[in-house]
N, C-alpha and C positions, 0 to 999 in steps of 0.2 A: 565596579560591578563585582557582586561576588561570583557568581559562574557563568561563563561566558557559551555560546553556543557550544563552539568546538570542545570546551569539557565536556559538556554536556551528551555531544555525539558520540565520544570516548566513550560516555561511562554506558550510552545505551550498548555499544556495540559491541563493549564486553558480553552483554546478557541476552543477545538477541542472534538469531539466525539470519546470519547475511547471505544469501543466493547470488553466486553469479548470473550477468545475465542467461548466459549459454546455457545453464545447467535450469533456470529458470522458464528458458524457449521449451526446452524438454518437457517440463511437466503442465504446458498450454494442453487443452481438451480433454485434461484427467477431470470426474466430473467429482472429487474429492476435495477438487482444489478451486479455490476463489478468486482470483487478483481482484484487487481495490486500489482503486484510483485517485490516491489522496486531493489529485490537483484540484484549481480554481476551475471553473467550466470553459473559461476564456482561453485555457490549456489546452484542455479538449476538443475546441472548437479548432483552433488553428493549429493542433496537432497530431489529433486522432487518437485513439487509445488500443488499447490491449484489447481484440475482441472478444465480449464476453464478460469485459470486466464489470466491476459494480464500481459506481462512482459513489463516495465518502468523501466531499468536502473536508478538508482537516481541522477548519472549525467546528465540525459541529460531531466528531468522529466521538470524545468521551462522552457526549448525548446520545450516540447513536448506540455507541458500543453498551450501558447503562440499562438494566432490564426494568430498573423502576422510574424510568422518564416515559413520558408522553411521545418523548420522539424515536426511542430503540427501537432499532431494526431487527429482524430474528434472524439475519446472515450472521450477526456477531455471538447469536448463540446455540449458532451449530456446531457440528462436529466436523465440519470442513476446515482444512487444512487454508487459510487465506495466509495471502503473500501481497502485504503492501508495494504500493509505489510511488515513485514523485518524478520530478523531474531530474534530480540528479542522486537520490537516492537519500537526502540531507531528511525531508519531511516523513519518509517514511521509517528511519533508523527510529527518529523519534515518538514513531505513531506505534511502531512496532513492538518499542519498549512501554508507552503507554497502557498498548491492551494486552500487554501480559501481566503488568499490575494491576489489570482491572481484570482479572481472568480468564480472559482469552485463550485457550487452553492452546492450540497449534496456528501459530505465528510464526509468518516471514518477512521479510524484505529484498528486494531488488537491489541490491551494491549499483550503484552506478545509473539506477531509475529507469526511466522511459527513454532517457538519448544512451545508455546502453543496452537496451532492449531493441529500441533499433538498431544500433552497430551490429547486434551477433546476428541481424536478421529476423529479426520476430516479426512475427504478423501484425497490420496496424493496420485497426477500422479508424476510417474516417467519416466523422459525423454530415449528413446533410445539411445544408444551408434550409434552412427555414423561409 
């Protein structure tokens, strides 16, 4: 293999803005600011999320984030400050270094993801059962 995951989180986490959680609970309901929810939905079903957040499947996040695809979202090209997340902080380090090469102008990441955003006490919606 020539580069292995964990290089690969090295080399984003050089270039990317890591938030603690705690410091990250703080700037919940600034309306400058986005959290995106990289996970699978199956995450968010059995674990609720960041409320408010926007869910961005991490497959399909360089579609979305992309002005000249059929599937971009116009959250990826605002001027909002978005703060990705995952589950331990691993999918968003690399989502994070993603759309600043795709120019993303203010991007973050959650250290530590959704089970450190619970630890410091964040607020967590939990989805309805259908």
């Amino acid at each position: 293999m020539a580069t292995g995951y964990k290089a690969m989180l090295d080399a984003a986490r050089a270039e990317i803005d890591d938030l603690a959680a705690d410091q990250a609970c703080l700037m919940q309901g600034d309306e400058d600011i986005v959290f995106v929810d990289l996970r699978d939905i199956r995450e968010l079903g059995r674990e609720g999320k960041i409320p408010g957040a926007f869910h961005a499947p991490r497959g399909m996040l360089e579609f979305w984030i992309d002005p000249s695809r059929p599937y971009h979202k116009d959250i990826f090209a605002s001027d909002k400050h978005l703060i990705f997340y995952c589950a331990s902080g691993w999918r968003s380090a690399l989502a994070a270094k993603t759309a600043q090469d795709m120019g993303v102008k203010h991007v973050s990441h959650i250290d530590g993801g959704f089970t450190a955003w619970k630890e410091a006490g964040g607020a967590v919606e939990i989805r309805e059962k259908a």
